[in-house]
Structures are given as C-alpha cells and as structure tokens.
N, C-alpha and C positions, 0 to 999 in steps of 0.2 A: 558537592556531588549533585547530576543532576537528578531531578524525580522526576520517573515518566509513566505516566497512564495512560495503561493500554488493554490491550485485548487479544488475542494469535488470530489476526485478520489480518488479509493482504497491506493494510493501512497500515495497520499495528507496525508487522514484519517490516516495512522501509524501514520505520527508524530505530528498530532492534538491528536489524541489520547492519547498518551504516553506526550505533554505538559500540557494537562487537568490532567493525572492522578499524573503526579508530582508537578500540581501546581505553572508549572513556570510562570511567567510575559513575556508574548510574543506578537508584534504587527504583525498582519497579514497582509498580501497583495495581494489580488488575481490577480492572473495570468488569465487568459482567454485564456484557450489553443487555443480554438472552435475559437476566431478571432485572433491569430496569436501572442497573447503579451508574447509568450513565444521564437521569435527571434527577439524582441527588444535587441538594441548591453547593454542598460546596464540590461539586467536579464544572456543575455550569458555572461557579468564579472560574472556575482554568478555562473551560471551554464551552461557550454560551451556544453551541452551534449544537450538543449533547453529541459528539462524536467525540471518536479516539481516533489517533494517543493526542495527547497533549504532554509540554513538558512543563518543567517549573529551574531556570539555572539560576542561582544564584550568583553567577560568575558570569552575567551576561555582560551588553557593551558597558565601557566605562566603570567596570565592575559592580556593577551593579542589577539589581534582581530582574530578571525577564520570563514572562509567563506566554508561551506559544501554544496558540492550536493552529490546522492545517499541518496534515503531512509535508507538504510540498516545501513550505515554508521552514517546516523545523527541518529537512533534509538539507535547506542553502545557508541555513544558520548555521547547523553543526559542521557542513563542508567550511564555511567560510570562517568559524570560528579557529578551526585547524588547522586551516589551509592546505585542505586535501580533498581530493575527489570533484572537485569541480574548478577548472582553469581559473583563473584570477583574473582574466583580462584578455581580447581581440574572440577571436571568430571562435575558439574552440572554445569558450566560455557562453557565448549563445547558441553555439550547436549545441550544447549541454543542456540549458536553457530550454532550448527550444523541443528535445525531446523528451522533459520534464516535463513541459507543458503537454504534451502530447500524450504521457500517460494520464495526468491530471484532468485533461479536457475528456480526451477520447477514453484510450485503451481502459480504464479504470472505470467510470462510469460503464460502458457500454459491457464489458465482461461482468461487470453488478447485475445488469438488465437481465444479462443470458442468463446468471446462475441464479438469479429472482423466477425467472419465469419457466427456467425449463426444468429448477428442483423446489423452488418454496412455495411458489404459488399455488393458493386453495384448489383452481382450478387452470386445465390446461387452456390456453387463447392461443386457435394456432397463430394466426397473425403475429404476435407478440414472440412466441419462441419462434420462429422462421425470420420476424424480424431482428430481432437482437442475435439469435444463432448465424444468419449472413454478417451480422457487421462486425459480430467477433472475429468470423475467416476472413472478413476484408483486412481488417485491423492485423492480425497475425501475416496475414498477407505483404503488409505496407512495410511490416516489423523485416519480413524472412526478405525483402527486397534490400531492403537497408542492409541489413546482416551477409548479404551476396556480397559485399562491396567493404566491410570493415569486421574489425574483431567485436566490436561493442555499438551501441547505438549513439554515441557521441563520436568513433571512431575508435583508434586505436585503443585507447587507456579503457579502462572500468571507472564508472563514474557514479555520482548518484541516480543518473537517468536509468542507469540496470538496476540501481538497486531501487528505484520503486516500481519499474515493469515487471522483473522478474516474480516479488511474489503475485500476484495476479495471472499468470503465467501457470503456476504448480496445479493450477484443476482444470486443463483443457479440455476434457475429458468431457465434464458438467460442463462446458460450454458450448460441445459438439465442435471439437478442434479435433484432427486426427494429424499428431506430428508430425508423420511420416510423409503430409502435402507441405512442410515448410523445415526444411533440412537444415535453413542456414539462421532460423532461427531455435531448431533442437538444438543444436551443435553450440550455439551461445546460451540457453538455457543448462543444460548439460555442464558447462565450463562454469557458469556459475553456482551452480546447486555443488559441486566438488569443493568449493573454497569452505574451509572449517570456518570463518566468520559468519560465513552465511547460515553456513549448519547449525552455530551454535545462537545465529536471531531465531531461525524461524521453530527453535526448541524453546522461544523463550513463552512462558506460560498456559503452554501446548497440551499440557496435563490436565490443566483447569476447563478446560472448553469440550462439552456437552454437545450431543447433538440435538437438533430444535426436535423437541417432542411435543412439548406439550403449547396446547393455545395461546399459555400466557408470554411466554415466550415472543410468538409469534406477533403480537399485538404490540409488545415493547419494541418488537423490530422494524415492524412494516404495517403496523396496525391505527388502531387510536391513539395509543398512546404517544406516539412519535407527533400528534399534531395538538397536544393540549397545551395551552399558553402557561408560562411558568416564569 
C-alpha cells in the first residue's frame, strides 16, 4: 500500500486525484503545513525540500522501496507505474509532458504569487497584486486558447496534465480570474470537477484544514521559519 503525505492544497489535490482515479490502495497522512509538521526531521527523510505530498511505495521499480517528493514527478510515476493517463510513447506523450511542465514552471507558481499577495500578505503591494493578478489572466488566457482547439490540455484524452492544473484552477476568484472572460477553459474545468474521482481527491482531508488565523501559522508558511537550516 502506498503512504502519502499531504495537505488539501492544490499540490496535495494532483496526487489525491490521480490515486482516486486509478484506484490504488493508499494510506494518507496529513501533514499540517499551517503548524509546522512539515519540518518534523522524519517527514524531511521523505521530503527534504519541507513541502507536500510526498509518497513512500513499497512496490516501487524492481520491487522494491521508493521514497518520492515533487508532485510532478509522483504524478509520471504513478501514470507510468499503471500505465495510464500519460501516453507511453511518440508526440502525445511530450504534449503531456509538455503541459506538465507548464503547470509546474508557470500556471502553479504564478497562481501561488496571486493568492500570496492578493489574500495573505501582511500588507497590500500594489505592484505585486497587479503583477501576479495580470499573469494569472495571461496564464488562464494561454490555458482557454488551448482549450478553443481540444477537449483537454494534452488533447483529446484526460491526462495527468488536468489533473495537476485543474486543482490550482478551483479559487479563481482570489486570483482576480472572472470565468465568464475564458469559456473554453470553464467548460473543461466544469467537465472535470463533475468526475466522482476528482470529487472524491479534492474531499481528501478537507475537513482537517483551518483557515490561517493566527501569526504562527503564518510564519510556518511564508515566514522565518520556512528559511531555518535544519
């Protein structure tokens, strides 16, 4: 069985997602970013980087034990341990790839920025929200262009490429997105939020997550404490 720590953060959600829709046998373990359990010394053995999720399978290559962090990377493992959701080989397999990459480099950081500075941040910088608030609309922009031309952002099939945009997608709103300027990418958000796999990731440990109230919180997130050597 695999064990996966995590958090109900767009991160978290890919690979909740993508283990509901493959059906594998996994036991969960929330992390709690928000009070610090994410530089506890044994979560940095699984993931030195103090992010979520991380997995731990047992059943990795060769049978044998494999310890993953980076979402990106446990979403091409689990695709390819299955051999599902990501092509096996020629051009639909780097368009997958390639728009993998693209929520990893881009879409994902840069939607971080908008909802860092236009809802957490101590203080408002307009620069800072006007900047990250435009490159989120550009970004959903580039997505609703794509989306003009194909059912999904790899093309026809559902792949992992939606299922790590899609959660990052559910709070447009705190990002100053207004859906109604990008129709062909509601209409593929829409289509994905209905699949019961997905329903049943982004329910996974949803109950347990608090809203940031208090300072200390905030310090474990974005504060000192994210830069003490350990």
């Amino acid at each position: 069985m695999i064990d996966l720590y995590s958090w109900p953060t767009p991160n978290g959600h890919k690979v909740h997602i993508l283990l509901e829709e493959l059906g594998l046998s996994y036991r969960v373990h929330g992390v709690n970013i928000g009070t610090g359990e994410q530089f506890k010394p044994e979560f940095l053995r699984i993931s030195p980087n103090n992010k979520i999720p991380a997995l731990v399978d047992p059943d990795g290559p060769g049978g044998e034990s494999i310890t993953l962090f980076e979402s990106g990377a446990m979403l091409i493992y689990l695709a390819e341990k299955t051999g599902r959701f990501l092509p096996a080989s020629g051009a639909a397999r780097y368009t997958t790839l390639q728009w993998l990459m693209w929520q990893m480099g881009g879409l994902g950081p840069m939607l971080g920025q908008a909802h860092h500075f236009r809802i957490y941040a101590p203080e408002k910088i307009d620069y800072a929200v006007g900047r990250y608030t435009n490159e989120a609309k550009r970004l959903y922009g580039v997505m609703d262009a794509r989306l003009a031309n194909c059912a999904y952002l790899a093309g026809d099939d559902y792949t992992i490429a939606d299922m790590a945009a899609f959660p990052w997608c559910r709070s447009a709103n705190n990002q100053g997105v207004d859906w109604a300027d990008y129709p062909h990418a509601e209409r593929w958000f829409d289509a994905i939020a209905a699949r019961p796999a997905v329903q049943r990731g982004v329910a996974v440990l949803a109950e347990q997550r608090k809203p940031l109230l208090d300072d200390q919180a905030r310090q474990n997130l974005f504060g000192a404490a994210q830069y003490q050597q350990r």
